[in-house]
C-alpha positions as CSV (number, residue, x, y, z in Angstrom):
1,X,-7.6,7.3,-22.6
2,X,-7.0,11.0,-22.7
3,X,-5.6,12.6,-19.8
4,X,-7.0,15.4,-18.4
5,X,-5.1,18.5,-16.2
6,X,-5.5,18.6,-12.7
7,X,-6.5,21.5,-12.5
8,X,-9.1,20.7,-13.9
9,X,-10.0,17.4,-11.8
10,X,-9.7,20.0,-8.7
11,X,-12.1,22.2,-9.8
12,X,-14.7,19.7,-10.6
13,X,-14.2,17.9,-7.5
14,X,-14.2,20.2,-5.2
15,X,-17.6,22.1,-6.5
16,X,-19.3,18.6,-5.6
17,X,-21.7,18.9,-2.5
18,X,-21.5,15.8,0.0
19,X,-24.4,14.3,-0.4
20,X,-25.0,10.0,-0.4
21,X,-26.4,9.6,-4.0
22,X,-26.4,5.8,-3.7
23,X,-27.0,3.5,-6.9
24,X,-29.4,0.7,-6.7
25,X,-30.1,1.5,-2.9
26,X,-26.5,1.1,-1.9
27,X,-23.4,3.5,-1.1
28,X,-21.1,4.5,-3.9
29,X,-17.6,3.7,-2.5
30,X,-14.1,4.4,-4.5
31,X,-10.9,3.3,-3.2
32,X,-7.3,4.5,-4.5
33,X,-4.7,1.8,-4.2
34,X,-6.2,-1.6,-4.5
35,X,-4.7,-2.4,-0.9
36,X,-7.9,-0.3,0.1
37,X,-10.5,-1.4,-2.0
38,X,-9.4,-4.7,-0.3
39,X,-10.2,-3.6,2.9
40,X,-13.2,-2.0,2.3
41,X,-14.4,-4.7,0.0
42,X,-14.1,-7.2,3.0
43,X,-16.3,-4.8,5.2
44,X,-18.7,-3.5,3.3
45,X,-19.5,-6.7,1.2
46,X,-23.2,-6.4,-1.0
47,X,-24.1,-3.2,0.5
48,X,-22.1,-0.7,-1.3
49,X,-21.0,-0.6,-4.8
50,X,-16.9,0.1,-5.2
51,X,-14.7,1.4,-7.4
52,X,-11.3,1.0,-7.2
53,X,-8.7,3.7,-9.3
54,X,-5.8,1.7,-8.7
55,X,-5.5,-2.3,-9.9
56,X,-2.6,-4.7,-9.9
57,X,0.8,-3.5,-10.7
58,X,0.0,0.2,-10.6
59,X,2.7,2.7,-9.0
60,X,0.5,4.7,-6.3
61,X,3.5,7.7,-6.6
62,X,3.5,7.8,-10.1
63,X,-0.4,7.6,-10.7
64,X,-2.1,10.0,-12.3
65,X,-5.9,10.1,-13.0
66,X,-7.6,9.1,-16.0
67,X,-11.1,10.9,-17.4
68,X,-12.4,7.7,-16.7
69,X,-11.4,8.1,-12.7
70,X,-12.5,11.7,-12.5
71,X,-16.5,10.2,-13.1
72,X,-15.6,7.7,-10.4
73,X,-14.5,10.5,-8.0
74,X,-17.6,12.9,-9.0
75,X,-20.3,10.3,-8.3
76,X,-18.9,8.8,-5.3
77,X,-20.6,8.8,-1.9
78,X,-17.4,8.2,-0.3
79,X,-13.6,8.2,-1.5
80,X,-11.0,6.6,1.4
81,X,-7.5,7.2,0.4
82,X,-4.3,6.2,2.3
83,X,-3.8,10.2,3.5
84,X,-0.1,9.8,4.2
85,X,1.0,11.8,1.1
86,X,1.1,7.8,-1.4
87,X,-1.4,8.6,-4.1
88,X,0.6,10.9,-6.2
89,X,-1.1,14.2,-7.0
90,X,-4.4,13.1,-6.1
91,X,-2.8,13.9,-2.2
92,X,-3.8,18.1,-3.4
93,X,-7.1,17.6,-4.7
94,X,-8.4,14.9,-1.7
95,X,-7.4,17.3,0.9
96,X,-8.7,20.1,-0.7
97,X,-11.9,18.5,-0.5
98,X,-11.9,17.2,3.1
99,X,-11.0,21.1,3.9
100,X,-14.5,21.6,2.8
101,X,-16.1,18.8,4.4
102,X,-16.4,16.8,1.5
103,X,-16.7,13.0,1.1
104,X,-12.9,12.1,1.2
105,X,-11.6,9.9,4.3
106,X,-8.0,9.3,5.0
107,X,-7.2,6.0,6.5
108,X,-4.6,7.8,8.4
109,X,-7.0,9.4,10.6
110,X,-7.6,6.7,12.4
111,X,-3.7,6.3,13.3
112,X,-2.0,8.0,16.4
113,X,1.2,9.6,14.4
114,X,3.5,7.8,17.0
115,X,3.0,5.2,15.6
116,X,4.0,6.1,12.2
117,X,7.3,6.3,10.9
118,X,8.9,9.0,10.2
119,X,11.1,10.2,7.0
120,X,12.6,13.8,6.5
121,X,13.2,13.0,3.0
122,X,9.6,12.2,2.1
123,X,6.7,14.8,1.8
124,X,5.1,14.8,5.0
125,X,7.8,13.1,7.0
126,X,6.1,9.5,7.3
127,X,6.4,6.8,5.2
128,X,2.8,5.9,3.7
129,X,3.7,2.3,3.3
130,X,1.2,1.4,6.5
131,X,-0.2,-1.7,5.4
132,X,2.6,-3.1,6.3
133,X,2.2,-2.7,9.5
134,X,-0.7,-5.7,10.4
135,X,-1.7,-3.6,13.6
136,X,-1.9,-0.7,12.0
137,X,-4.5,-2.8,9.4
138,X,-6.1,-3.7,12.5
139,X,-6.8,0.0,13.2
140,X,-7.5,0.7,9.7
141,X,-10.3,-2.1,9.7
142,X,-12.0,-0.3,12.2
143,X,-12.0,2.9,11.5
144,X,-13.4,1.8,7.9
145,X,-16.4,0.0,9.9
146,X,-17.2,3.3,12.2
147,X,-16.7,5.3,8.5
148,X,-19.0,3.3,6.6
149,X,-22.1,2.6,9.6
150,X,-21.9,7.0,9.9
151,X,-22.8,6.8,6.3
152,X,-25.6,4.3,6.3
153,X,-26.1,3.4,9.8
154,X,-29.4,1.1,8.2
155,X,-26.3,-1.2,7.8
156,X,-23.7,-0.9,11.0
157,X,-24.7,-4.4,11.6
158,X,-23.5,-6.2,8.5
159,X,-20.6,-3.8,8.6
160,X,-19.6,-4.4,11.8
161,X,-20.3,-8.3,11.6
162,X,-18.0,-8.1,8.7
163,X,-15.4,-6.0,10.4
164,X,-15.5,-8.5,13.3
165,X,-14.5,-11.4,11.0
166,X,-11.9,-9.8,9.2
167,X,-10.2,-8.8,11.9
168,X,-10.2,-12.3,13.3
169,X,-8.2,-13.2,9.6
170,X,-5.8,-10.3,10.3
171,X,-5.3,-12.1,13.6
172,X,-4.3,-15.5,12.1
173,X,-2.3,-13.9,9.4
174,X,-0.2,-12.4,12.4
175,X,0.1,-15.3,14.1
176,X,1.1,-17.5,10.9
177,X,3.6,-15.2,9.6
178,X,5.4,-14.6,12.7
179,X,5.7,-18.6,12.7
180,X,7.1,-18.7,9.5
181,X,9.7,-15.8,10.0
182,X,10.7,-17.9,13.3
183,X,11.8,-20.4,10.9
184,X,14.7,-17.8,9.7
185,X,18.0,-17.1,11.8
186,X,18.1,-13.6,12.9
187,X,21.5,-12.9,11.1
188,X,19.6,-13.4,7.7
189,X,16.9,-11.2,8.2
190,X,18.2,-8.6,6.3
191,X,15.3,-7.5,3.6
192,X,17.1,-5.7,0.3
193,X,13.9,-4.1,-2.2
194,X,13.4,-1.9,-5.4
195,X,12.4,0.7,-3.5
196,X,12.1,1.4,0.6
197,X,8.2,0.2,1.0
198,X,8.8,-2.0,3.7
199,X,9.8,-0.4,6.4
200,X,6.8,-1.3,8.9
201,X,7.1,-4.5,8.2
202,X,10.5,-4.6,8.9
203,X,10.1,-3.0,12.6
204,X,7.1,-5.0,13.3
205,X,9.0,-8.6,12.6
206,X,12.6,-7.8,13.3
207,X,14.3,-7.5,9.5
208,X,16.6,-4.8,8.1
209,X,15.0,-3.2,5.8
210,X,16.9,-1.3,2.8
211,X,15.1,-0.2,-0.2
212,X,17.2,0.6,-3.4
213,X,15.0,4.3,-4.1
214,X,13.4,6.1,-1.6
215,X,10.5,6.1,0.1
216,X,9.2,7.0,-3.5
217,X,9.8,5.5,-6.6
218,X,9.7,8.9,-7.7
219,X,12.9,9.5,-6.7
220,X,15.7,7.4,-9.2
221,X,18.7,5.8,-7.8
222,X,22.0,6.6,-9.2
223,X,25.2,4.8,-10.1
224,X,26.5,5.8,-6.1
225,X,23.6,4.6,-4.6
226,X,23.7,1.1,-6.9
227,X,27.3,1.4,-5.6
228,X,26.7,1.6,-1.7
229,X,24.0,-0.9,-1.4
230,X,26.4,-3.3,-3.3
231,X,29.0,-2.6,-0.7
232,X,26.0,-3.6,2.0
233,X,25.6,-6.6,0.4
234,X,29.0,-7.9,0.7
235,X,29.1,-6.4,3.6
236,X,26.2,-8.5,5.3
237,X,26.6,-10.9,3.1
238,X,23.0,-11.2,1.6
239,X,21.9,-14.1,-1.0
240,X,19.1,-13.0,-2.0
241,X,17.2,-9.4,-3.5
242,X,14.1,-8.8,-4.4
243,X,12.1,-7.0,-7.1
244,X,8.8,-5.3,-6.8
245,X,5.3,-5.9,-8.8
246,X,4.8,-2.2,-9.0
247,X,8.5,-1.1,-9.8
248,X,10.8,-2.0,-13.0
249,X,13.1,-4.7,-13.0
250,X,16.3,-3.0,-14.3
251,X,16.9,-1.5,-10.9
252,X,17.6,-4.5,-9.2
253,X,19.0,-5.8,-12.0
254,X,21.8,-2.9,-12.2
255,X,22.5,-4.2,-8.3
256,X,22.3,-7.2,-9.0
257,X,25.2,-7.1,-11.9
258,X,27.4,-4.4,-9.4
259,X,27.6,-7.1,-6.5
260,X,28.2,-9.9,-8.8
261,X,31.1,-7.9,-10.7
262,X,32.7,-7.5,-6.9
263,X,32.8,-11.3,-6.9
264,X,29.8,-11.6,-4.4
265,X,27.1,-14.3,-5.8
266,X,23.9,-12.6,-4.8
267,X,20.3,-13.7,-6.7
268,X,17.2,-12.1,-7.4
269,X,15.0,-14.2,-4.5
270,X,11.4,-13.2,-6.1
271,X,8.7,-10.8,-7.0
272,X,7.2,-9.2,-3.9
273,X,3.6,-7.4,-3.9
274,X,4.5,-3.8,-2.2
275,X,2.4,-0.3,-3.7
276,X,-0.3,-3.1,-5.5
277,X,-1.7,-6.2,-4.9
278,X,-1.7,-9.3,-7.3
279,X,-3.9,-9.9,-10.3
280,X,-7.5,-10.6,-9.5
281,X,-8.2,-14.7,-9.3
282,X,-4.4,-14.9,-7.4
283,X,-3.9,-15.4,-3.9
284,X,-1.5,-11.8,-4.5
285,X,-5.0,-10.5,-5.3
286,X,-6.2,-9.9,-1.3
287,X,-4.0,-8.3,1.3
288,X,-3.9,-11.5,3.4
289,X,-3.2,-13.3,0.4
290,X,-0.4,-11.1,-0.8
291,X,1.2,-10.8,2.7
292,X,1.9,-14.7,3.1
293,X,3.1,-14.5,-0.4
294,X,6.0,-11.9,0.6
295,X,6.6,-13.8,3.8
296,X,7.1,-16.7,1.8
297,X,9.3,-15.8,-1.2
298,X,11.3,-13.7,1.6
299,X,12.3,-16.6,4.2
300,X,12.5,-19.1,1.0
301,X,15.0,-17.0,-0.9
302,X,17.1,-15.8,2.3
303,X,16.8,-19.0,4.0
């Protein structure tokens, strides 16, 4: 599909007036990453029509917009993005717009910033990688609900019944995961990824967390950095890395081959789901879904 600049893609966004245009009586919703169309999926159910720009296996700081994603963006009611500087380039032209008081919503308004972490090597000094943090989700779920009922307050009621629900699931995937991490010894909760996405995750259930690249995967790791983390490895002695859905192989790979040529026997432990959920018809394919998934291949593998 031809690409088109973003200039261009600004400039046509942000002459759009906010107005609800609806299609077949219901909201026009787009989503970025496809952790969000989730969400908003689960609350706003058969009364809106979404759109996500982001499916399985798609690299949220590499993405960059198709022609096909700039209609999505003109005719939306509504565009919620993760707002912590994820989506790539799209970051400029969404807060363009919401300087104007357009139709884009950033789930990280409804966050206190304490409560973020922070990163002085990432743009905007917090790591975007929130929905990893299941409290955070929490927040997020109902910020979506008081987001959506403003827009078409006909329908607060389905949106907060649905809101209630899900939040009840967010509850018992807590609860279960935390059982199953209780299963494995403290000393081998170290967590060793493609690239640092799981840093909430790590401070909300007690793991190490060291990613191979940054924050982004737009930043490449070189020989020294394959290098140290081998050196951690050892160190600690870790069994198991892992390899992300949304980031090539050959990184951990490369790490993989430097620990084992220092005599260590360290194995790839798994796939996990980080920037992207699973294909659709999976159980990767929904964030509850996706987060027993990592919970499982992590304990299994480290176990």
């Amino acid at each position: 599909m031809k690409k088109i600049t973003f200039l261009l893609i600004a400039l046509t966004l942000i002459n759009c007036k906010k107005e609800i245009k609806k299609t077949n009586g219901k909201l026009n919703v787009v989503t970025t990453t496809s952790m969000i169309t989730d969400l908003v999926n689960n609350i706003g159910g058969d009364v809106i029509n979404i759109q996500g720009l982001m499916g399985s296996g798609v690299d949220p700081h590499l993405y960059k917009a198709s022609e096909g994603d700039v209609s999505k963006l003109v005719n939306a009611d509504i565009i919620f993005y993760n707002g912590v500087h994820l989506e790539g380039k799209l970051v400029d032209i969404f807060e363009k717009m919401g300087h104007q008081n357009n139709k884009t919503i950033a789930i990280s308004e409804a966050l206190d910033k304490n409560t973020l972490i922070s990163s002085a090597l990432f743009q905007g000094n917090y790591d975007p990688h929130i929905w990893f943090d299941i409290t955070i989700w929490e927040k997020a779920t109902s910020f979506i609900v008081l987001k959506l009922s403003e827009a078409v307050p006909e329908h607060k009621t389905v949106f907060e019944t649905n809101g209630e629900k899900y939040l009840k699931s967010l509850k018992a995937l807590k609860a279960k995961i935390t059982a199953t991490i209780q299963t494995l010894p403290k000393e081998k909760r170290i967590l060793v990824t493609a690239h640092d996405a799981f840093s909430y995750f790590g401070r909300a259930f007690g793991f190490e967390v060291v990613g191979l690249q940054g924050l982004s995967t737009a930043t490449e790791a070189g020989v020294k950095d394959v290098q140290k983390l081998a050196e951690f490895i050892i160190q600690k002695n870790v069994k198991a890395i892992f390899v992300e859905s949304s980031v090539p192989i050959r990184t951990i790979e490369a790490l993989k081959a430097s620990v084992n040529s220092k005599g260590h026997d360290v194995q790839i432990g798994g796939t996990l789901y980080s920037d992207a959920l699973g294909n659709a018809g999976t159980i990767e394919s929904t964030y509850i879904g996706m987060f027993e998934y990592n919970v499982r291949t992590i304990v299994g593998a480290l176990k």
